[in-house]
C-alpha positions as CSV (number, residue, x, y, z in Angstrom):
1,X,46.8,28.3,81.0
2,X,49.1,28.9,83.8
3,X,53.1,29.1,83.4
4,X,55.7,29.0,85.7
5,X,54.8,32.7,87.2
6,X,51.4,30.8,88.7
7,X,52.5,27.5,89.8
8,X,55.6,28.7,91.7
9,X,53.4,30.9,93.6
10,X,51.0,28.4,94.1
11,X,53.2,25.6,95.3
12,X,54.6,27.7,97.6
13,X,50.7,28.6,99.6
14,X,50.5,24.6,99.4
15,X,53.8,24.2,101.2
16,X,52.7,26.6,103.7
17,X,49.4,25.0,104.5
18,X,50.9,21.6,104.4
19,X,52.8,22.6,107.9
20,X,49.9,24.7,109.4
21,X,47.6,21.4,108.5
22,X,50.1,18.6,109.6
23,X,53.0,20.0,110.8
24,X,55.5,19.0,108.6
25,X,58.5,21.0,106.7
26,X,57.9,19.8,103.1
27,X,58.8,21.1,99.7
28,X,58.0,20.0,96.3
29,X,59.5,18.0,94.1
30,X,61.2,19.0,90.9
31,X,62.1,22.2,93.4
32,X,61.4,25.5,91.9
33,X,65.2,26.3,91.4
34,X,64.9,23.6,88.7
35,X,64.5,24.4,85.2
36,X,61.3,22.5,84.5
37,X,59.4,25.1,83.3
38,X,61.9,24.4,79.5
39,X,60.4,21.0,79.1
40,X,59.8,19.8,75.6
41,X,56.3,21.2,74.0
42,X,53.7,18.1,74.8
43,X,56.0,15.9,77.1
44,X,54.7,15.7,81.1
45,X,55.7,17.6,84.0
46,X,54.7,15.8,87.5
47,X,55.0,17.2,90.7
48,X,54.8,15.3,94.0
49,X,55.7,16.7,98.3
50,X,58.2,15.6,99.9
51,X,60.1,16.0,103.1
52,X,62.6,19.0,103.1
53,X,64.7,16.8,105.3
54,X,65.3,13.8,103.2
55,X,66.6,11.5,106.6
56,X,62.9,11.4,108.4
57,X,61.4,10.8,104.8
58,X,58.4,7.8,104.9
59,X,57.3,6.2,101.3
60,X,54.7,3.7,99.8
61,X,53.7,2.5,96.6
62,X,50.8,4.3,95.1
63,X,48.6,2.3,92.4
64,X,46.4,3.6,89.6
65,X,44.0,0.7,88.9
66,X,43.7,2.3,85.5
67,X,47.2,1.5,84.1
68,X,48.4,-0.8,86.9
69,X,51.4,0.5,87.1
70,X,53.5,1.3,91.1
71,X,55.2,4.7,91.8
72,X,57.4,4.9,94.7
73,X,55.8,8.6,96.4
74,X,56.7,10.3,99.8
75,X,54.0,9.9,102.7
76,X,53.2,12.4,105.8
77,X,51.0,10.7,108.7
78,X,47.8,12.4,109.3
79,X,48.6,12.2,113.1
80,X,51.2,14.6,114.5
81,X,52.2,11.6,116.9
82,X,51.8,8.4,116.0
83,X,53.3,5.3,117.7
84,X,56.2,3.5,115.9
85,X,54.6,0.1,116.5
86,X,50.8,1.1,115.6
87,X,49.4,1.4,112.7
88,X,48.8,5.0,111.1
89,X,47.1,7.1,108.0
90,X,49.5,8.9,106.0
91,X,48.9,10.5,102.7
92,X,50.6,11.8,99.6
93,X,50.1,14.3,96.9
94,X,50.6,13.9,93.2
95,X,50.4,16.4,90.1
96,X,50.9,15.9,86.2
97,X,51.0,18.9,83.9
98,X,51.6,18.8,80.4
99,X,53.8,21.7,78.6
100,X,52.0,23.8,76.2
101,X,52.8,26.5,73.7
102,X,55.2,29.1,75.2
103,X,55.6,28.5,78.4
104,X,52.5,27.2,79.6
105,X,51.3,24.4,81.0
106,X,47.9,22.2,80.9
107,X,46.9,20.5,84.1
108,X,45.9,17.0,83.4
109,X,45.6,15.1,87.1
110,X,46.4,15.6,90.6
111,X,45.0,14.2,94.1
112,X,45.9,13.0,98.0
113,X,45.9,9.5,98.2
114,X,45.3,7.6,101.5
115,X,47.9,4.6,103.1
116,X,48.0,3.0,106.3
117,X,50.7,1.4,107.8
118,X,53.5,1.6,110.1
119,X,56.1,4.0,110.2
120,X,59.3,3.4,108.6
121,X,57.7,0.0,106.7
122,X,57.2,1.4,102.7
123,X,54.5,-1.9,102.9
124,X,52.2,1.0,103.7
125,X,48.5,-0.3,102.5
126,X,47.1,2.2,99.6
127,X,43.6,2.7,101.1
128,X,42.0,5.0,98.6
129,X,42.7,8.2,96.1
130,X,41.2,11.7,96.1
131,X,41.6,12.5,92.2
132,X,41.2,15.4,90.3
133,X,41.1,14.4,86.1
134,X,41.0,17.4,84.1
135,X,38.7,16.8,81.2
136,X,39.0,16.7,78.3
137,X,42.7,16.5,78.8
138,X,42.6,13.6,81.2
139,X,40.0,11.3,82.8
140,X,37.0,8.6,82.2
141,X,34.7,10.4,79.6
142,X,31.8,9.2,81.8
143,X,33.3,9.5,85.7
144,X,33.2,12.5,87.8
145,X,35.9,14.9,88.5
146,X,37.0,14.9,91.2
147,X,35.9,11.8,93.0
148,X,37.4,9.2,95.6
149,X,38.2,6.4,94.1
150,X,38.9,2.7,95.8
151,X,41.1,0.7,94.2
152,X,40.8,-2.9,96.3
153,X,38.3,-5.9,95.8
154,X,35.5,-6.1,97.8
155,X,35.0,-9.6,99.9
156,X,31.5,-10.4,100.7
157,X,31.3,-13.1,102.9
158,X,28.1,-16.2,101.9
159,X,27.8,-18.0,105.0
160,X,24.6,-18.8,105.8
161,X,23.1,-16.4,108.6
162,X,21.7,-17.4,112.0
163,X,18.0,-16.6,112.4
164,X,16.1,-16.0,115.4
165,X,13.1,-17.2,116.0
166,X,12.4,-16.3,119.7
167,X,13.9,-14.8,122.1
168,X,17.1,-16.9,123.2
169,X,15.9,-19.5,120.9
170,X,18.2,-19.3,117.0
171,X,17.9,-21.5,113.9
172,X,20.7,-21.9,111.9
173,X,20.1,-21.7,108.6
174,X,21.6,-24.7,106.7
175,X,23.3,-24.0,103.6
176,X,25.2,-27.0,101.2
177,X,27.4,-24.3,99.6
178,X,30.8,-23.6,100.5
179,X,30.6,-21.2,103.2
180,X,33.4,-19.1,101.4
181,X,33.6,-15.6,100.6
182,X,32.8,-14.5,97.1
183,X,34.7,-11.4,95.7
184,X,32.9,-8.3,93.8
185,X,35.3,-5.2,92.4
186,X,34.4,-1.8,93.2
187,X,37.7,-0.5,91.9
188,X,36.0,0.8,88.5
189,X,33.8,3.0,91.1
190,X,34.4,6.7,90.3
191,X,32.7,8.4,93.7
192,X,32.0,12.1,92.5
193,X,32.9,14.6,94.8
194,X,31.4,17.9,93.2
195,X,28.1,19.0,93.8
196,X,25.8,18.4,90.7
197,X,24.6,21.2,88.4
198,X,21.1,21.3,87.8
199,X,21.7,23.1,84.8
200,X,24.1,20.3,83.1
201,X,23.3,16.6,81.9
202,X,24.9,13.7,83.1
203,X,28.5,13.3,82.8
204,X,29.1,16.9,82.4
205,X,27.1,17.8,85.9
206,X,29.5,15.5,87.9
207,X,32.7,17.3,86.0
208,X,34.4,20.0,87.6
209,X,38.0,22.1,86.3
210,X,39.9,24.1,88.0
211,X,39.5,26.3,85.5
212,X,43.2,27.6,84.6
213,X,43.2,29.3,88.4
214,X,46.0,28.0,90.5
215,X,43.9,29.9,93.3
216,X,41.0,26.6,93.1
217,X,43.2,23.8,93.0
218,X,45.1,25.3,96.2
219,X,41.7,25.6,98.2
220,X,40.6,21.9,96.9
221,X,44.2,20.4,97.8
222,X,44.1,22.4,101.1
223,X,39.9,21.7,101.9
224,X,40.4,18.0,101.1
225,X,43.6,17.4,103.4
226,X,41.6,18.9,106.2
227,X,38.7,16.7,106.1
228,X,40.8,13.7,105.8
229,X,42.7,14.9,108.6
230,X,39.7,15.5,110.6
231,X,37.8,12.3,109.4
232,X,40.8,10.1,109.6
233,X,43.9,11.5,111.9
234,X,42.2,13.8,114.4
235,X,41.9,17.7,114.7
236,X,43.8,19.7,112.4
237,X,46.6,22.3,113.8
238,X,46.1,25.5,114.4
C-alpha cells in the first residue's frame, strides 16, 4: 500500500499533465504541505484538483446515484476557449483513500466526471462519471471496475410512428394512447471499461486494480482525460 512518499510524487506527474492536456495551472486539494498523511487509522482521505488561482475557479455539483448525496467540486473546460455565452464540457477529478496501518493508505475510489454548462453558472449539468472502485475495498460486487457510469433517466418517447407506404404517399399510424413519453432508468448501468480476461469468470474479468502502483492510476487518470478531451473538447495540447 502506498504512503505519503508515493502519492506526493504521484500527484505531482497528474498536476503536470493536467496543464500539458488542458492548459490549466491546478494543484490538488488537501495540498501536500498539509499534514494529511496523520489522519486517524480507518477514517477517509479524499483528494479532488483545483485551480491554483482560486479567482478564475468554475464549480458544479457532482452526484453519486448510489448514495444520492451533492458535493460541491472544482471544474476545468475541455476546450481551451470556450465562449462565455455557449455551452461547454468541463470535468473534475475525485479521489478517496482510506488510512491504513503506519502510514499507508488503501485506495478505495477515484474518476473524472463529465458537466456541461456555461461558464461561471455552478448549474453545470453532471453528464456522466468515469469511476474507478477498488474492490474489495469499494464498489458493486457484481459491476465492473472501472466503468462509465450515467447517472440520468432515460425518456423514450411512444408516439405512434408515421409509416410509408409509397413513395410521397405516409400513413399515420393511429394510436388511442397518450402520445407521452415513458421514462426507463439506466442510472444502475455499470459500463465496464477494462478489457475482459479470458482467463477469469464473470464479475472478476470485468474488475481491474491499480494494484498498489501509483504509476497505473496516473496513466488511467491521464489516458482517460485525453480521450474525453479528444471525444468531447477537441485536440489535446501539445
Amino acid at each position: 500500500m502506498p504512503g505519503r512518499g508515493q502519492i506526493a510524487p504521484y500527484h505531482n506527474d497528474v498536476v503536470a499533465e493536467i496543464n500539458r492536456i488542458l492548459g490549466e495551472t491546478v494543484t490538488f486539494f488537501p495540498p501536500n504541505s498539509e499534514r494529511w498523511d496523520m489522519a486517524r487509522y480507518g477514517s477517509q482521505v479524499t483528494f479532488e484538483l483545483v485551480y491554483q488561482d482560486t479567482v478564475i475557479s468554475e464549480h458544479a455539483m457532482r452526484m453519486r446515484r448510489e448514495d444520492s448525496v451533492s458535493h460541491r467540486v472544482s471544474v476545468f473546460p475541455l476546450r481551451t476557449r470556450y465562449s462565455p455565452y455557449a455551452g461547454t464540457f468541463w470535468v473534475s477529478w475525485h479521489e478517496a483513500w482510506q488510512k491504513k496501518e503506519s502510514t499507508d493508505f488503501v485506495l478505495l475510489s477515484t474518476g473524472w466526471t463529465l458537466f456541461e454548462g456555461l461558464a461561471g453558472n455552478q448549474d453545470k449539468i453532471q453528464v456522466l462519471r468515469l469511476d474507478w472502485d477498488q474492490r474489495p475495498h469499494a464498489g458493486s460486487y457484481n459491476a465492473g471496475h472501472p466503468h462509465w457510469h450515467f447517472d440520468h433517466e432515460l425518456f423514450i418517447s411512444a408516439e405512434p410512428d408515421n409509416i410509408e407506404v409509397a413513395p410521397g404517399l405516409v400513413q399515420i399510424a393511429t394510436d388511442t394512447g397518450t402520445g407521452m413519453s415513458r421514462q426507463a432508468s439506466i442510472g444502475f448501468v455499470h459500463l465496464a471499461m477494462g478489457a475482459w480476461n479470458s482467463d477469469m469468470d464473470h464479475p472478476d474479468c470485468w474488475q481491474r486494480t491499480y494494484e498498489d502502483d501509483c504509476r497505473n492510476l496516473r496513466d488511467w487518470c491521464v489516458k482517460t482525460l485525453i480521450y474525453l478531451k479528444e471525444q468531447v473538447g477537441g485536440v489535446v495540447n501539445g
